[in-house]
C-alpha positions in Angstrom: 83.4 26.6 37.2 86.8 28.2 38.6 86.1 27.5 42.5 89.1 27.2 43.6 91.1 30.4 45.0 94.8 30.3 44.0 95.2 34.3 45.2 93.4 36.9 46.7 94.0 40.3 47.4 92.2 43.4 49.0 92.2 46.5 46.8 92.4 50.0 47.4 89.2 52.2 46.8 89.2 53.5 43.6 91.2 51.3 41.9 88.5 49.4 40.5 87.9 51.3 37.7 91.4 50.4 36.3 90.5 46.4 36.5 90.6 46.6 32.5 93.0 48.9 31.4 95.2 46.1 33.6 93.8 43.3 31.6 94.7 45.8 28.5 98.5 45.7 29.9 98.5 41.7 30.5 96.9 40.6 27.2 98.8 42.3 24.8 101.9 43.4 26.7 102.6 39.6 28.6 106.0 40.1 28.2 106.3 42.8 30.4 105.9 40.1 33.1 107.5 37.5 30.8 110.4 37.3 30.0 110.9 34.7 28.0 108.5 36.4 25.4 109.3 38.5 22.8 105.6 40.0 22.4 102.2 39.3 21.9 100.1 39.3 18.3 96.2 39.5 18.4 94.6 37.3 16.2 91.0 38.1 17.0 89.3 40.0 19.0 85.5 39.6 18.7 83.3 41.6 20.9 79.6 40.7 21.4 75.8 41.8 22.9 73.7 39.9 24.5 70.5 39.3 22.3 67.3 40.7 23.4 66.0 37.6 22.3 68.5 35.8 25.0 67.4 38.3 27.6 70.1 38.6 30.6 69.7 34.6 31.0 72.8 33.7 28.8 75.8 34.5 31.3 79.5 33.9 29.7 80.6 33.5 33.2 78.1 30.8 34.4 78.6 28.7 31.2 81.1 27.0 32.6 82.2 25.2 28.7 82.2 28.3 26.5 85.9 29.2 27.2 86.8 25.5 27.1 84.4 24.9 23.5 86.1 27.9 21.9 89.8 26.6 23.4 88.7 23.2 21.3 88.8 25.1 18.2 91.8 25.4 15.9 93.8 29.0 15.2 93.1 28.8 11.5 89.5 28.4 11.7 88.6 30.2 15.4 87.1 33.4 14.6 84.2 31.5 12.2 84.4 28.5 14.4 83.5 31.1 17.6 81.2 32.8 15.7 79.0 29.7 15.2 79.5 29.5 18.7 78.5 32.2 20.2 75.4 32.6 17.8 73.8 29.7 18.6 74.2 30.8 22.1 72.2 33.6 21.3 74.7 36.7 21.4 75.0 39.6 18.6 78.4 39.5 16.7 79.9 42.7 16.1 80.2 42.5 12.6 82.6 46.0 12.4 86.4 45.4 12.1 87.6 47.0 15.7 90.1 50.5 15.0 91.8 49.5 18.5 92.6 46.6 20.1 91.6 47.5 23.6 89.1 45.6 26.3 89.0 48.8 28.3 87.7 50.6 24.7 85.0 48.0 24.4 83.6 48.8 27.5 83.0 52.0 26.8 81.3 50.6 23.1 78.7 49.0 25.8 79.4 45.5 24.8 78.8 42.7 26.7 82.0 40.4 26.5 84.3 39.7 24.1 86.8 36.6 23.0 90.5 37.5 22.5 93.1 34.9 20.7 96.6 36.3 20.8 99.8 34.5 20.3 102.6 34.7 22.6 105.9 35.0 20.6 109.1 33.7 22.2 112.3 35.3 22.5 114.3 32.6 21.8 112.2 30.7 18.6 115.3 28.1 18.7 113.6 26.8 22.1 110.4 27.5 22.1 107.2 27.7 19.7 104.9 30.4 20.3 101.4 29.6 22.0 97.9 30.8 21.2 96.1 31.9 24.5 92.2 32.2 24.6 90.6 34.6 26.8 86.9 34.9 27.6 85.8 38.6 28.7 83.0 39.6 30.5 82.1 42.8 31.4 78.9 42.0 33.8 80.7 40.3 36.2 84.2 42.2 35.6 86.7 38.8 34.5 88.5 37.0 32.0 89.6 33.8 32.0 92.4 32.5 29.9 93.7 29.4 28.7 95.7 27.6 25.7 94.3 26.9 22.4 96.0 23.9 22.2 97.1 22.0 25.5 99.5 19.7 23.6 101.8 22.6 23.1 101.5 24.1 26.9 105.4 24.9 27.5 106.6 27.3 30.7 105.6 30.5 28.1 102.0 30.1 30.2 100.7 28.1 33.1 99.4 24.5 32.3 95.6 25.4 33.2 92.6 27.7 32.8 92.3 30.4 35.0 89.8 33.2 35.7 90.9 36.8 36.7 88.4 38.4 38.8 87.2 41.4 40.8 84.6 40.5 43.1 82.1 43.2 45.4 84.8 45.9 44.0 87.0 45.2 46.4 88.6 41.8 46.1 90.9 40.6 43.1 91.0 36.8 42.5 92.9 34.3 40.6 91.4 31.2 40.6 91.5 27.9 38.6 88.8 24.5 38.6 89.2 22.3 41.4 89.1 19.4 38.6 92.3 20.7 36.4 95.2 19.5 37.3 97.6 22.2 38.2 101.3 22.4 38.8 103.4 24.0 41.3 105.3 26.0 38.4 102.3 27.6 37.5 100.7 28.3 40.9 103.7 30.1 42.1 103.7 32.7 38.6 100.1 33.2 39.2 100.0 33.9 43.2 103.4 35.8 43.3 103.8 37.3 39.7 100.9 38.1 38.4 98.9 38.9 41.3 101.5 41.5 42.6 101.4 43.1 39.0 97.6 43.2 38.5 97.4 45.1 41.9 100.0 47.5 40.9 98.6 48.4 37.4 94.9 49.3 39.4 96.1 50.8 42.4 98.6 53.5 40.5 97.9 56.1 38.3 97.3 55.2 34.9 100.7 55.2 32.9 100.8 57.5 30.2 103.9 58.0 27.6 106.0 60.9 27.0 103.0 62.7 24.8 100.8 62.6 27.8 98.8 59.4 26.8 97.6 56.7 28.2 99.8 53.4 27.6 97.2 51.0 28.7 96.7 50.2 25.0 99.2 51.2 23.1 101.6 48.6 22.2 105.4 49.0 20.7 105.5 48.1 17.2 102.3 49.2 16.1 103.1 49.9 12.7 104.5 46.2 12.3 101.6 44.3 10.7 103.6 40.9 11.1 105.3 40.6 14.3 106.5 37.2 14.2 107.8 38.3 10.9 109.8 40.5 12.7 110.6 38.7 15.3 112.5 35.5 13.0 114.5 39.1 11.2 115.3 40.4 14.5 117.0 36.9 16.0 118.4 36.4 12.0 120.3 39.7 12.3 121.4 39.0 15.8 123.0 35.9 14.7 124.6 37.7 11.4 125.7 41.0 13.0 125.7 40.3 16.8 128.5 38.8 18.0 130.9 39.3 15.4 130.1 43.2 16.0 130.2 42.8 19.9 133.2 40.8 19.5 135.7 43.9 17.7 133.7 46.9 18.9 136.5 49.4 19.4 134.3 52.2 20.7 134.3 53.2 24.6 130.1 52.5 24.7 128.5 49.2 26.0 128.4 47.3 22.3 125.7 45.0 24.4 123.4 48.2 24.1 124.4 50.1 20.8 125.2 46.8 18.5 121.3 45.0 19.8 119.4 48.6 19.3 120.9 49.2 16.0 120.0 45.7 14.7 116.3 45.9 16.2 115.9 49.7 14.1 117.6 47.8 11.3 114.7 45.0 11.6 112.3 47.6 11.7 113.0 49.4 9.0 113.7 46.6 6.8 110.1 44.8 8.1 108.5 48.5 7.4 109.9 48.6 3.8 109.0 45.3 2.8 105.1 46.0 3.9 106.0 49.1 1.6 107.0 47.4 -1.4 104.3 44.7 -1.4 101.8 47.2 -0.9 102.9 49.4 -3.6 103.8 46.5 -6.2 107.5 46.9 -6.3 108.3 43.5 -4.4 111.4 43.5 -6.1 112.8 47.4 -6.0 114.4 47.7 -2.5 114.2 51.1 -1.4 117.9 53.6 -0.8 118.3 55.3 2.1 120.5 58.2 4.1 121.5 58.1 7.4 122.2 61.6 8.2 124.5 61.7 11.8 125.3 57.6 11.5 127.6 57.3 14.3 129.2 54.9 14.2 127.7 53.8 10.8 127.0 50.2 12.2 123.1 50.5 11.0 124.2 51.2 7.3 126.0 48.6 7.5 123.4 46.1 8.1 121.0 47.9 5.8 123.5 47.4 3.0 124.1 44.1 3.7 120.3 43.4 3.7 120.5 44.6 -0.3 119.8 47.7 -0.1 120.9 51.3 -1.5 122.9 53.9 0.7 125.5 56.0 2.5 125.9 57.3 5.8 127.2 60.5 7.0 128.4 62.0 10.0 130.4 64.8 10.6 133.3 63.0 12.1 134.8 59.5 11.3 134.4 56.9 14.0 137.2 54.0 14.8 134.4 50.9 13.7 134.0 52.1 10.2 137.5 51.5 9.4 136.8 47.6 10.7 133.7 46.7 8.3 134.3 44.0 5.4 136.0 45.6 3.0 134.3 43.5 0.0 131.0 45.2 1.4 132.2 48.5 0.4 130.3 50.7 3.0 129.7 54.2 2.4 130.2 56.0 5.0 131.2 59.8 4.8 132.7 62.5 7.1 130.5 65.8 5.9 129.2 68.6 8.0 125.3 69.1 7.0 124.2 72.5 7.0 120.3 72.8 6.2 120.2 74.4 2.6 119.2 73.6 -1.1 122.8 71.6 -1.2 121.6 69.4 1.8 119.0 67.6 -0.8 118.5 63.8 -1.6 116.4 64.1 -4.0 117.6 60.3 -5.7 117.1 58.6 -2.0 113.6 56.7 -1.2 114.2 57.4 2.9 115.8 60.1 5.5 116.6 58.5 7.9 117.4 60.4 11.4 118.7 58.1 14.2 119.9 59.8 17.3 120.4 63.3 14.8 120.7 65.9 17.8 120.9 69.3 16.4 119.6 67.5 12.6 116.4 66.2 14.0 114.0 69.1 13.9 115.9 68.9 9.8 114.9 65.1 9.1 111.1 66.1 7.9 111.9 69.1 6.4 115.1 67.9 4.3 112.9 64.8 3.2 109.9 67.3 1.9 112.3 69.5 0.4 114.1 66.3 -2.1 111.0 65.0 -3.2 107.6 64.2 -3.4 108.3 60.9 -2.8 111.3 60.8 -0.3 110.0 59.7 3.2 111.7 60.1 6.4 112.1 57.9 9.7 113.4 60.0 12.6 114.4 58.2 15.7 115.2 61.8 18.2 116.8 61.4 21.2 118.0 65.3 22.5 116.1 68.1 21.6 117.6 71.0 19.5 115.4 73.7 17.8 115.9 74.7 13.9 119.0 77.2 14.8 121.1 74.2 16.4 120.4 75.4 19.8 118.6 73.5 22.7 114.5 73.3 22.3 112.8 75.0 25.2 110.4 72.9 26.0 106.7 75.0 25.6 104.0 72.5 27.8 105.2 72.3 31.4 103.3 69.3 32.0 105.2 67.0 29.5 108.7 66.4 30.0 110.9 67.6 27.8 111.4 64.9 25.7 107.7 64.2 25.3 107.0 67.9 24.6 109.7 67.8 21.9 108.1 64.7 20.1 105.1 66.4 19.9 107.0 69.4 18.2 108.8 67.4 16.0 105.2 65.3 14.7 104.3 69.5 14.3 106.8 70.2 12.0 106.2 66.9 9.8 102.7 67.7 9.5 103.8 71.5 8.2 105.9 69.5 6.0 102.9 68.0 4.2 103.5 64.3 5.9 100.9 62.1 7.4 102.7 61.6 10.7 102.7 58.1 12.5 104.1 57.4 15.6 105.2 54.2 17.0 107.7 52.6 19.8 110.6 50.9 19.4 111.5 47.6 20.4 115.2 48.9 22.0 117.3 49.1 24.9 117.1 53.2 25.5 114.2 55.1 27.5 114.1 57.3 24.1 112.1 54.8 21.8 109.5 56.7 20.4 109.6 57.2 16.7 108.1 59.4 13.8 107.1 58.1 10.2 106.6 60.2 7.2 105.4 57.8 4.5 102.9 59.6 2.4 101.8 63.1 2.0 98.4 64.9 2.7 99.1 67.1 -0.1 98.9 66.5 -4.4 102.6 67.3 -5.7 100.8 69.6 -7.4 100.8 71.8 -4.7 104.1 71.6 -3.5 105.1 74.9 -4.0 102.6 76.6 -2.1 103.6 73.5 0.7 107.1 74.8 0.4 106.1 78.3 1.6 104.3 77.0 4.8 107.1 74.9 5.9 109.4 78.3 4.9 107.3 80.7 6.9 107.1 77.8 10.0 111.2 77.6 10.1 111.4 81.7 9.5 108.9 81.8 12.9 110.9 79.2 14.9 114.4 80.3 13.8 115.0 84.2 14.4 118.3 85.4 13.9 120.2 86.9 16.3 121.3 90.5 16.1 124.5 89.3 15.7 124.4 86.6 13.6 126.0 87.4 9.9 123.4 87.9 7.2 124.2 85.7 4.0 126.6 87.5 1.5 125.5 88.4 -1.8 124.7 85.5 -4.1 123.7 83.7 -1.1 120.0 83.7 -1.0 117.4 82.8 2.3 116.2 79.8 0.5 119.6 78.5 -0.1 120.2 78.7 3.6 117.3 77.9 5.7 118.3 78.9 8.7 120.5 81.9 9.1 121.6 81.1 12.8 122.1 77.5 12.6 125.3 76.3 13.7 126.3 72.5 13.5 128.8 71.0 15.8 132.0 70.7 16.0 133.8 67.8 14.0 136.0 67.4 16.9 134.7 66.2 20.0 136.2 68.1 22.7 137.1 66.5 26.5 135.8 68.5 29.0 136.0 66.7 31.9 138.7 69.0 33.6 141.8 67.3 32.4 142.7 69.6 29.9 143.5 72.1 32.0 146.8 73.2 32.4 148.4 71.2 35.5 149.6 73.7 37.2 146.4 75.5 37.8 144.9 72.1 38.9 147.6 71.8 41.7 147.3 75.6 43.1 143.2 74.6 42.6 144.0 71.5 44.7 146.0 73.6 47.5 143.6 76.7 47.8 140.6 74.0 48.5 143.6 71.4 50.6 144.3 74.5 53.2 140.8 75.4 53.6 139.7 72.4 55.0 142.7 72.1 56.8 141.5 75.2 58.7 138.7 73.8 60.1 140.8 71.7 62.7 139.1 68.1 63.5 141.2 64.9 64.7 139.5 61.9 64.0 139.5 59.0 66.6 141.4 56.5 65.2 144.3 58.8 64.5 144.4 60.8 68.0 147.9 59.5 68.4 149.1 61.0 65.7 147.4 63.7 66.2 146.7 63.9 62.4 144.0 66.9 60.8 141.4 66.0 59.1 140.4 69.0 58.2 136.4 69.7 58.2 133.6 70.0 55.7 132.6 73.1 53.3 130.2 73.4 50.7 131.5 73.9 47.3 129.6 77.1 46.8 131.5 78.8 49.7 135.0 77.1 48.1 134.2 78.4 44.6 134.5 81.8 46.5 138.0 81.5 47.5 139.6 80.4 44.3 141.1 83.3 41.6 138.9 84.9 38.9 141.7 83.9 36.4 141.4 79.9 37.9 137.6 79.9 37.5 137.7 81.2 33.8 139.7 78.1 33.1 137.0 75.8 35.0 134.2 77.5 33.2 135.0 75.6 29.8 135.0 72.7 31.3 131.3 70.4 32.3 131.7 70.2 35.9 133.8 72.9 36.7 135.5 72.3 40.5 132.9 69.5 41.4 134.5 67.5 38.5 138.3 68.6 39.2 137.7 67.8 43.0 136.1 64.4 41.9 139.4 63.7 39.5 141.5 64.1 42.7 139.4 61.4 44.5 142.5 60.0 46.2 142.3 63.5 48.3 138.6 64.5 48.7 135.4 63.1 48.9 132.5 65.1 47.3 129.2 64.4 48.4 126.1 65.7 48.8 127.7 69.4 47.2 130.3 69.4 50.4 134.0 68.8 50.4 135.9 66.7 52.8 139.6 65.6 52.6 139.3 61.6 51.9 141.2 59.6 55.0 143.3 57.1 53.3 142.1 53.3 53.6 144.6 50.7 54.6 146.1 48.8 52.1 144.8 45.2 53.9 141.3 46.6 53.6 141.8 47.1 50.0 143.3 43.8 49.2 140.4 42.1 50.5 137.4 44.3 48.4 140.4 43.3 45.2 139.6 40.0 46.5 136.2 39.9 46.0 136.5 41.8 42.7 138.6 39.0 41.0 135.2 37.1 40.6 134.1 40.1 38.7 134.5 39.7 34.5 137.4 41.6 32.5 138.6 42.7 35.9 141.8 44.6 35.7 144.6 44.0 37.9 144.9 46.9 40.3 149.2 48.0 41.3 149.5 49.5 44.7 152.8 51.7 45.3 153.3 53.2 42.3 152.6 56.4 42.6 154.2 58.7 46.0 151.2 59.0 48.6 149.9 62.7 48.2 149.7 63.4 52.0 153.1 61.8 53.0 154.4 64.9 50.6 151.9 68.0 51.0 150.1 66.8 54.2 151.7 69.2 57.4 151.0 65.9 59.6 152.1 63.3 56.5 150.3 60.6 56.2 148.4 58.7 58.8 149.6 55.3 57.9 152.1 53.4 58.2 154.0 52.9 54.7 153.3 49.2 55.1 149.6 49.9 55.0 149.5 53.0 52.7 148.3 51.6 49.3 150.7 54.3 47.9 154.7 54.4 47.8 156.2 57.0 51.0 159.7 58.0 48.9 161.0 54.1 48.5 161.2 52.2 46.0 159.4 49.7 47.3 156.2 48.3 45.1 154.1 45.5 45.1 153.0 43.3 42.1 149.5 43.2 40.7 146.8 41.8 42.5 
């Protein structure tokens, strides 16, 4: 049936093994090679046996008008319409509803073959309609071939033809298509130089796992979505509500392309979760109040009260955006400092939520167990901080620490009593991974004697110090959960080394100035001059010749001298954890790089010759430049005009 070879490739020993786990990837993660798409939703999976009766006669493969018979079908009525099918062809249905949607799963089951309909979801549903792909599985002679449902809506979401996916003698990996089909160009070239390429890479490398250890083969992001094109239409509906008009006045010095998109794909989340909530619990009509403990910059309480629903956010400093929402809106946003304790209770709020919570997150599960019976929680952790506000040391070695730290968060919601589920997020951050708390695994009945696990698993975690101040009288353990906790600051402090006093920068400057100046070298191009260039130390052995009294100063600050060196880049270069003094580039070499950076978006006009050159006044040699090529100002009052 497919006899014609559109690709071919040699495989590496070994690899073989991952052939479905790869198919796993492609079928229900296409748009990791897509795109265009959004994501992919399974709509059956069926997985079937060879009857005895049939004996090994019946071969999927070699019935070259099964995967075309079951394309002919429509989406409403395939999986009974490919039942009938595949019955009268003599296979065994399996009749039990599938846990995981995995091909590389059903292999192990010892099935035969199975028949997959997903639908690939578009990003942008303005220009395209999603498509509902076929694809016939079988295991006996390891491939799958794939096609549309329905050929009248083929669009460039997937190529215009049926092809087959193939490993051959365990070596060779194949895409190829029927010599009768009429292909196209467009398609040929995704096929041999996409998905080829990607195939190969998914069997020849290690198996991907997350950041819990696991495999990722078959575990898809939004697995606790039970309608993703449900959440798909929400998503693109908030992005035209909140996007732009957010992008548009964001006042804060982040990328609002990154901060304003995540915060409206947790906000679709969250709203698509709490809707499957309500109509599974009855309450259609009883949208559910929230907290956002640590909101930031409150933007996704924002769009949760504009959705309708019930809450406030708090933070423990006020940021410049919440002063710029709709005032008619009324958003509720307050500057508090949370310490964990019997006052730090919501016991009127449906969720917790903890987005990006730092030093709170390890809190979200308890603080939620501790208000209700019925509050739940959604935590969303990003770094890792322990129950006494200090940085989690991370306990398996062969996680990273991020990964290790989900796994002890999911620990201390299951202590809390909650049936913890996990699932990724659909954002731009590497840290996408969050934890659900939902529904308990305890009656409330027993809530105290839950209370006085999740007390003795904090008291375990959470030693004091020996010199950290025991509560005063009147102020009980259980009011205060953890003695050595200690929030941050409400002001964010600068330490990037230009606080310090500027006088200790310049004799900082000078010490590291002469010592490289020691180390005589004339470079080429300035023999003439006979201009120093000083040589090259490492900034351990400089750190060595600067006061004690100068170094206490740098030692508040992140960076230290790397960081006051790098501030004074007109001077040094760092690299590499060496020091160099930085020879001066000439101002017509300059212009020309301005040049090219014109073409660039919001660029900035840059001003040469405003400032006096450093070298021509601290330099024994002055500068090496003329002043007509220095891009700084020798003691005139020259000065040239923006570029």
């Amino acid at each position: 049936m497919f006899d014609q070879i559109i690709a071919e490739t040699i495989l590496r020993k070994d690899s073989f093994e991952n052939f479905w786990k790869a198919i796993d990837i492609y079928l229900f993660k296409t748009h990791v090679i897509n795109k265009k798409l959004f994501g992919v939703k399974n709509l059956s999976l069926l997985g079937f046996r060879r009857s005895s009766a049939a004996g090994q006669q019946e071969d999927t493969r070699a019935d070259g008008n099964l995967v075309e018979l079951v394309a002919g079908t429509e989406s409403d009525r395939f999986e009974d319409d490919t039942r009938t099918l595949l019955l009268s062809r003599g296979f065994e249905i399996n009749v039990e509803k599938l846990n995981h949607i995995s091909i590389d799963r059903l292999v192990q089951c010892k099935y035969d073959g199975a028949i997959v309909l997903n639908r690939l979801l578009p990003k942008n549903i303005n220009v395209f309609q999603p498509i509902d792909v076929v694809c016939l599985i079988d295991f006996d002679s390891t491939s799958a071939q794939l096609t549309c449902l329905r050929k009248d809506k083929v669009t460039s979401l997937f190529p215009t033809f049926a092809f087959e996916l193939q490993i051959r003698q365990e070596e060779k990996f194949s895409i190829r298509c029927q010599s009768t089909d009429t292909t196209d160009d467009r398609s040929i070239y995704w096929l041999r130089e996409v998905l080829l390429e990607r195939m190969q890479k998914w069997m020849e490398s290690s198996v991907p796992t997350n950041a819990t250890g696991t495999s990722t083969s078959s575990v898809r992001s939004l697995a606790l979505v039970d309608n993703l094109e449900e959440y798909n239409c929400l998503f693109n509906e908030l992005k035209q509500k909140y996007g732009l008009s957010m992008v548009s006045i964001w006042p804060e010095c982040t990328d609002p392309q990154k901060f304003v998109f995540e915060d409206i794909a947790i906000a679709a989340y969250l709203l698509t979760l709490w809707k499957k909530e309500r109509v599974a619990t009855g309450n259609e009509h009883k949208l559910q109040s929230f907290v956002d403990i640590g909101c930031g910059n409150g933007l996704l309480v924002y769009i949760l009260a504009s959705e309708g629903h019930r809450g406030y956010g708090i933070d423990l400093r006020k940021r410049k955006l919440w002063d710029l929402y709709p005032t008619e809106l009324k958003v509720d946003l307050r500057v508090e400092t949370i310490v964990p304790s019997s006052t730090s209770l919501f016991p009127d709020i449906d969720w917790i939520i903890g987005n990006h919570s730092d030093e709170l997150s390890p809190w979200i599960p308890v603080i939620a167990a501790r208000s209700s019976y019925s509050s739940r929680f959604f935590l969303l952790p990003c770094c890792a901080y322990d129950f006494d506000g200090r940085k989690y040391q991370r306990q398996n070695c062969a996680l990273s620490q991020y990964g290790d730290f989900l796994n002890y968060a999911a620990e201390i919601a299951r202590v809390c009593g909650f049936c913890v589920e996990t699932d990724r997020l659909r954002i731009p951050s590497t840290k996408r991974t969050c934890l659900v708390g939902s529904t308990r695994i305890y009656e409330e009945s027993e809530y105290i004697n839950q209370d006085e696990r999740i007390k003795a698993f904090i008291n375990e975690r959470a030693k004091p110090d020996k010199d950290t101040d025991v509560p005063a009288d009147g102020e009980s353990m259980h009011e205060i959960w953890s003695v050595g906790f200690k929030p941050r600051e409400s002001t964010e402090k600068v330490r990037n080394c230009t606080k310090i006093d500027r006088s200790i920068v310049d004799k900082i400057v000078m010490i590291v100035f002469d010592e490289l100046l020691a180390k005589r070298r004339i470079p080429v191009e300035f023999s003439e001059r006979n201009w120093n260039a000083g040589g090259t130390i490492t900034l351990e052995a400089l750190v060595k010749t600067i006061p004690q009294e100068h170094l206490v100063a740098l030692k508040a600050e992140c960076g230290g001298l790397q960081t006051l060196l790098r501030n004074n880049h007109q001077i040094f270069r760092v690299e590499a954890g060496s020091v160099q003094i930085r020879i001066p580039t000439k101002l017509s070499e300059t212009t020309e790089a301005v040049r090219k950076m014109k073409k660039v978006k919001n660029f900035k006009p840059i001003n040469f010759k405003q400032r006096l050159c450093w070298f021509f006044a601290n330099h024994p040699d002055g500068c090496p430049l003329d002043e007509s090529e220095c891009r700084f100002n020798h003691g005139s009052a020259e000065s040239s005009e923006g570029l």
